[in-house]
N, C-alpha and C positions, 0 to 999 in steps of 0.2 A: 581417592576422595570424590570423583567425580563421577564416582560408578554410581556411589552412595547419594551422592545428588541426585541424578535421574533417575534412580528407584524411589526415594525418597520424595520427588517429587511428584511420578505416579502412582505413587502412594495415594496423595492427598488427593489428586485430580479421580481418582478409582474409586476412593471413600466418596468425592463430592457424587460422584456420577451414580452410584450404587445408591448414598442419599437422598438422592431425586428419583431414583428410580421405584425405591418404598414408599416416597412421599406417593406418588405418582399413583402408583398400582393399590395405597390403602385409598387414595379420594377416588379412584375409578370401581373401584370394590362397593362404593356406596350407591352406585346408578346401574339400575334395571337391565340388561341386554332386551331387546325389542320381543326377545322371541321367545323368551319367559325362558329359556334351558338353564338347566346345570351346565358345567365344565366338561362334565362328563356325556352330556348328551347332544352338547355342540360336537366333541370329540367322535363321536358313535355317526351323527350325521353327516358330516365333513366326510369320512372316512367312507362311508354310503353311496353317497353322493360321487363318490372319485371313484367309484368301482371295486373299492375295498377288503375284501372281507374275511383278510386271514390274520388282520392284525387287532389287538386285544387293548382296550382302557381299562388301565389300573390305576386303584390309588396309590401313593407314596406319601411315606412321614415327612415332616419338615415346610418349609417355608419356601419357595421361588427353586423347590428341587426338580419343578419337571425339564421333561424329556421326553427324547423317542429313543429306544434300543433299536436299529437296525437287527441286533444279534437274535433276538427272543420276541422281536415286531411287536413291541408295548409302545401305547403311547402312553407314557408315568405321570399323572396328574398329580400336584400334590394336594394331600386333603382338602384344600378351600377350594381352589380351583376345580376338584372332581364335584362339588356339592355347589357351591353357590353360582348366584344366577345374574352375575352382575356382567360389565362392560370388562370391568379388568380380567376374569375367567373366563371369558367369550375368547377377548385376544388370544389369552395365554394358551388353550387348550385349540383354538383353530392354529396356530404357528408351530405347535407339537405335530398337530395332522400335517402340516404343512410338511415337516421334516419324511413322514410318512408319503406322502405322493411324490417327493424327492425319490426316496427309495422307489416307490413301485414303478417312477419313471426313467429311473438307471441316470438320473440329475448326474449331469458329471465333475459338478465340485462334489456333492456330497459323494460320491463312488472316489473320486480322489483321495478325499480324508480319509477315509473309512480305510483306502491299502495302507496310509501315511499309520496308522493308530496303534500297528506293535512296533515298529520302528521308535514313533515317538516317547512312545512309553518308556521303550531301554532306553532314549537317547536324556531321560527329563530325570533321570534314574542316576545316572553318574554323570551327569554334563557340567555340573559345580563343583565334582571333586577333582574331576580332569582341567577344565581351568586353572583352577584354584594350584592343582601342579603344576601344569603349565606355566602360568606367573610366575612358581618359586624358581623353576629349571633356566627356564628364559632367564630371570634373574641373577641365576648363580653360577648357572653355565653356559649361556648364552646360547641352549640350544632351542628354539620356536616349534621343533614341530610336534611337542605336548600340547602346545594350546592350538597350534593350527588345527589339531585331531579336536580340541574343545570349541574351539569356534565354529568345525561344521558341525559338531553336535548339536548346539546351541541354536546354528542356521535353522535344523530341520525342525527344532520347536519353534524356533520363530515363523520359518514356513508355513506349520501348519496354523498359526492364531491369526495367519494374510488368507490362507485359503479357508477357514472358518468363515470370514468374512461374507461372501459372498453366499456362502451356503442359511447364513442367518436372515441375510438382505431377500432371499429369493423367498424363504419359508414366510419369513411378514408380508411379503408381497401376495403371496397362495394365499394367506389366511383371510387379509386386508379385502381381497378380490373376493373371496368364496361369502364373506361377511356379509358383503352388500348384494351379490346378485341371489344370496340366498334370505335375506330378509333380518337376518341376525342383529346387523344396527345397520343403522341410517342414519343421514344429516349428522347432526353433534353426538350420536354415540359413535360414527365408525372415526371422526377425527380423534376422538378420548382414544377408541383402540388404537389406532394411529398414535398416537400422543407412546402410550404406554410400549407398544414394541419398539419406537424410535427411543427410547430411552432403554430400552431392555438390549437392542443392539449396540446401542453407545460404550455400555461393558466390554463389547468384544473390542470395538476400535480401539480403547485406549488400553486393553491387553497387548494389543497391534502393537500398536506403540511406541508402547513401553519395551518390547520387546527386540524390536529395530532401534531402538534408540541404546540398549543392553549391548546386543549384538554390535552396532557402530563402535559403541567404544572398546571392545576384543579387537575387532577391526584396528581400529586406530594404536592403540598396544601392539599388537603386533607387527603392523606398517611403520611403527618408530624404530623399535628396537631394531626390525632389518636395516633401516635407512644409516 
């Protein structure tokens, strides 16, 4: 029951934060970026600017789908943010480069994640169905080291949504920075970008979280039944 609780409750806290974060990014969508660009041409200049020029802006379908591939060096803008010229596309496509000058800098959370990301993939892959045995063994036979094998599983995605962390904080930081000394916003549009990546990285904290807080309680399961 109390698993179901602390999912359940960053549920709602994930919906509010993700809430705020569309609010957010449609009123910043309505104010001018200073420098007249598209998404796409912030993207193109950022990337200029840092010595760049083997990595590619592309569009992608969907809503708040960008990204950087490390694997194929695209920075994925999605359709709004590749065409319009507002405060909330500025942000979002300077923080994508962001991730880009990570990479050409050998950044070492992002070079972290990046080894962590076939690992986590198997680990995010059967880590609820190894639990989930775990529990019933532990249960019935009293033997724990099914789910101890599910709880490091578990660790290593929890791991990687603590060392995303930083890798997200550092990229708003590049964009925030390159914004103002390249003329992009000033005064009340760079706090609005501000505004909109500080809410865009709030997602990842309370994935954080939520995840540690998952995690604690396998932990705790576990720690009883030995005791």
């Amino acid at each position: 029951m109390l698993f179901y609780v602390i999912t359940f409750a960053f549920m709602l806290i994930g919906q509010a934060v993700s809430g705020t974060l569309k609010r957010k990014f449609q009123q910043y969508a309505q104010v001018p970026n200073q420098a007249g660009l598209t998404g796409a041409q912030i993207a193109q200049k950022m990337l200029s600017e840092n010595g760049i020029h083997d990595v590619d802006v592309i569009s992608t379908p969907g809503q708040l789908t960008d990204h950087y591939n490390p694997q194929k060096k695209t920075v994925n803008l999605s359709d709004w943010v590749y065409a319009e010229r507002s405060v909330a596309a500025a942000a979002v496509a300077a923080h994508e480069v962001g991730h880009a000058v990570q990479h050409a800098n050998a950044y070492t959370w992002l070079t972290f994640r990046s080894k962590m990301v076939p690992t986590v993939q198997f680990s995010s892959r059967i880590v609820m169905f190894v639990l989930l045995a775990g529990l019933a063994i532990q249960a019935f036979a009293g033997n724990p080291l099914v789910l101890l094998f599910g709880i490091v599983l578990f660790g290593i995605t929890t791991l990687f949504t603590i060392v995303t962390l930083p890798v997200e904080f550092d990229a708003s930081n590049r964009a925030l920075a390159w914004m103002t000394t390249s003329g992009v916003t000033a005064g009340r549009e760079h706090d609005q970008a501000k505004d909109a990546l500080k809410w865009a990285a709030m997602t990842y904290v309370v994935a954080a979280l939520s995840s540690v807080a998952q995690l604690l309680y396998f932990v705790m399961l576990f720690m009883g039944r030995r005791d």
